[in-house]
C-alpha positions as a Markdown table, in Angstrom:
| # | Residue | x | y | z |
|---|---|---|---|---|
| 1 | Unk | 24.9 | -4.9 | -11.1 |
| 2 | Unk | 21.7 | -6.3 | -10.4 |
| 3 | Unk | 19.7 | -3.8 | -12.7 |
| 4 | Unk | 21.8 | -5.0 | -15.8 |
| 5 | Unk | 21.5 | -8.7 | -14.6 |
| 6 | Unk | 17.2 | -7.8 | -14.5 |
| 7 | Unk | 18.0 | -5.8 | -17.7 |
| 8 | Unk | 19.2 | -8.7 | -19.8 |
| 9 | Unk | 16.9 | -11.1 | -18.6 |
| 10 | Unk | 14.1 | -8.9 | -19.9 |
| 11 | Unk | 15.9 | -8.7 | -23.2 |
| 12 | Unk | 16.3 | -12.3 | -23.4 |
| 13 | Unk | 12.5 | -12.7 | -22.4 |
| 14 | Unk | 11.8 | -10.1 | -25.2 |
| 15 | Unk | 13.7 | -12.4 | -27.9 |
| 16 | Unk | 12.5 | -15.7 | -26.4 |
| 17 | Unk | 9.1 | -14.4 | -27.2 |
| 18 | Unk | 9.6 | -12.6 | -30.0 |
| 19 | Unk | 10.4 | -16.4 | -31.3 |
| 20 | Unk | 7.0 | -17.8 | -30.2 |
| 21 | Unk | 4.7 | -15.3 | -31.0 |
| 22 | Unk | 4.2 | -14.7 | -35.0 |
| 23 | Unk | 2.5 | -11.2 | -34.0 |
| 24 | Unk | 5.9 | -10.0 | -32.2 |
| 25 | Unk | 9.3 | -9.6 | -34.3 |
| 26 | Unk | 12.7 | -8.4 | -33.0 |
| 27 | Unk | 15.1 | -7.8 | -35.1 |
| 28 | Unk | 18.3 | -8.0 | -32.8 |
| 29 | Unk | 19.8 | -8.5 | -29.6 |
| 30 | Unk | 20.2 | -4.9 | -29.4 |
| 31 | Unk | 17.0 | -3.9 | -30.1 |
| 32 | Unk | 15.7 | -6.3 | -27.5 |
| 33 | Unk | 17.5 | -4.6 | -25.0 |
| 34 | Unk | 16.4 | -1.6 | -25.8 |
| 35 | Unk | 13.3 | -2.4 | -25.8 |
| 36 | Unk | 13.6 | -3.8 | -22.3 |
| 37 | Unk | 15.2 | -0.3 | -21.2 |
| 38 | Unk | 11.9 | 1.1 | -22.7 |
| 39 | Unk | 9.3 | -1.1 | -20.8 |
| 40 | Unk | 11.2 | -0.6 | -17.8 |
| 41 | Unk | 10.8 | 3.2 | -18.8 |
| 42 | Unk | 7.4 | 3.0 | -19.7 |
| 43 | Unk | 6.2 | 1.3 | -17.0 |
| 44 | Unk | 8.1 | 3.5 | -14.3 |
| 45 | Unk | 6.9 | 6.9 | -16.1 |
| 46 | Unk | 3.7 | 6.2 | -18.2 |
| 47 | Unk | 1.6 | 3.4 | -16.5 |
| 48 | Unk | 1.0 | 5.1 | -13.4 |
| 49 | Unk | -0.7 | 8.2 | -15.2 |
| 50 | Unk | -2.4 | 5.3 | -17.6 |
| 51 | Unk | -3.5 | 3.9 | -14.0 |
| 52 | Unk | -5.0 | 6.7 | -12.5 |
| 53 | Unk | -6.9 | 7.8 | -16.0 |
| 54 | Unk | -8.3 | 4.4 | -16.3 |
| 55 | Unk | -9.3 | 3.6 | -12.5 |
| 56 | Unk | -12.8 | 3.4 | -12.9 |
| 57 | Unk | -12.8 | 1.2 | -16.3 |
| 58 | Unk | -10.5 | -0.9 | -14.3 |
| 59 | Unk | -12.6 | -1.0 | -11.3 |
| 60 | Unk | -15.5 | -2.4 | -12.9 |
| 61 | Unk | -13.5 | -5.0 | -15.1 |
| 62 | Unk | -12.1 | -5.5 | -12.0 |
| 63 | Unk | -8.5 | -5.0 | -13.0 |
| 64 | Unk | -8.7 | -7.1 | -16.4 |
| 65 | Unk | -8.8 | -3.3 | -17.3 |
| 66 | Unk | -5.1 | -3.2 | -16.6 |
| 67 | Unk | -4.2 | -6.2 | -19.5 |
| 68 | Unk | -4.9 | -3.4 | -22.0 |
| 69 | Unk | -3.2 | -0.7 | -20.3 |
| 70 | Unk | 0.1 | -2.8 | -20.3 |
| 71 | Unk | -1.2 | -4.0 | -23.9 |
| 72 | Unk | -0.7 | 0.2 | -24.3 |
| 73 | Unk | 2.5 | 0.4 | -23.2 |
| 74 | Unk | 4.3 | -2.2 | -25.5 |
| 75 | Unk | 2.7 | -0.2 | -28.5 |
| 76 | Unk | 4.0 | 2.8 | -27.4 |
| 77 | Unk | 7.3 | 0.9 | -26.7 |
| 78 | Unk | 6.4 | -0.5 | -30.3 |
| 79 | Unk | 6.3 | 3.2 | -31.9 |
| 80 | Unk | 9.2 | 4.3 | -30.4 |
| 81 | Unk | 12.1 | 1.8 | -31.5 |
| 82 | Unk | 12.7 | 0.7 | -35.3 |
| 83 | Unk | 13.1 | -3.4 | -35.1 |
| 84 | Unk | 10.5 | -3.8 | -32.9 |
| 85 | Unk | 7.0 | -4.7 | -34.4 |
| 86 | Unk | 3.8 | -5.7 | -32.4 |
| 87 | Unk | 1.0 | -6.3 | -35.3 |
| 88 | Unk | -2.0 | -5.7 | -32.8 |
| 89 | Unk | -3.5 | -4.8 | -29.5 |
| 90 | Unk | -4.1 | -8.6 | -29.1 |
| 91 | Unk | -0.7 | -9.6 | -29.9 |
| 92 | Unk | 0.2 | -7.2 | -27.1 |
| 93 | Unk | -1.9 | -8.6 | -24.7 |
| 94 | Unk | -0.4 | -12.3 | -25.5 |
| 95 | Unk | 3.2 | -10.5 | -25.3 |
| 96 | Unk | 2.3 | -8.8 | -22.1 |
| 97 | Unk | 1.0 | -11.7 | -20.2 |
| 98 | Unk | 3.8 | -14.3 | -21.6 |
| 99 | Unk | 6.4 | -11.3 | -20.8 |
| 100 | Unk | 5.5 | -11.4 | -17.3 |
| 101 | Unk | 5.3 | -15.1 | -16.8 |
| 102 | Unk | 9.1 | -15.7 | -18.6 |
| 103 | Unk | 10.1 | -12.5 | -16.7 |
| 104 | Unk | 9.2 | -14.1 | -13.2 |
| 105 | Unk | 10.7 | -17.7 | -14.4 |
| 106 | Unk | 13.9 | -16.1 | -15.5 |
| 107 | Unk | 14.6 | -14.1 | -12.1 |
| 108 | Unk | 13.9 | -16.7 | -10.1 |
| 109 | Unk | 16.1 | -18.5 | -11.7 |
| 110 | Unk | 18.9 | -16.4 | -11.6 |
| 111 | Unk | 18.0 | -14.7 | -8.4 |
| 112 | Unk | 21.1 | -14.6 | -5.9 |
| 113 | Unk | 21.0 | -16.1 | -2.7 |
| 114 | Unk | 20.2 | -13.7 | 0.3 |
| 115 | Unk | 22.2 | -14.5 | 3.8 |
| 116 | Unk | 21.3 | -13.4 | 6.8 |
């Protein structure tokens, strides 16, 4: 239950933005949460081996390296599902670091309360 909860918050951080940001469109609410299913995909399958390939660009950036690397994965994401559009790497990067910020207002937000 809780993956869907984190599923649609994703979805609804993907829409939210796809509202602010000209360079981003989303055609549907079910597109959005595809493409959350995809990051969370993406992320769990393809940005480790984008980690590891990129270690020592990051190293010496000092893991700005990493902002492109995510920036990556949302194209990719991008390519892969029709009614989702990101016009350029640096609408990606924008999308990337606003995703993450919304992501981490939303959930705590809605987190559940933990007993004891």
């Amino acid at each position: 239950m809780k993956l869907i909860i984190r599923l649609l918050l994703n979805a609804l951080a993907v829409i939210i933005l796809s509202y602010v940001l000209p360079g981003v469109d989303v055609d549907s609410i079910t597109t959005a949460i595809i493409v959350a299913l995809v990051l969370a995909l993406l992320n769990f399958l393809v940005k480790p081996f984008l980690i590891i390939l990129t270690l020592p660009i990051t190293i010496i950036t000092l893991g700005l390296f990493l902002l492109v690397v995510n920036a990556l994965i949302i194209l990719i994401a991008a390519n892969f599902i029709d009614g989702f559009e990101v016009s350029s790497i640096w609408w990606a990067i924008i999308f990337s670091l606003l995703l993450s910020f919304l992501q981490s207002i939303l959930h705590s937000i809605f987190k559940e309360d933990k007993k004891n």
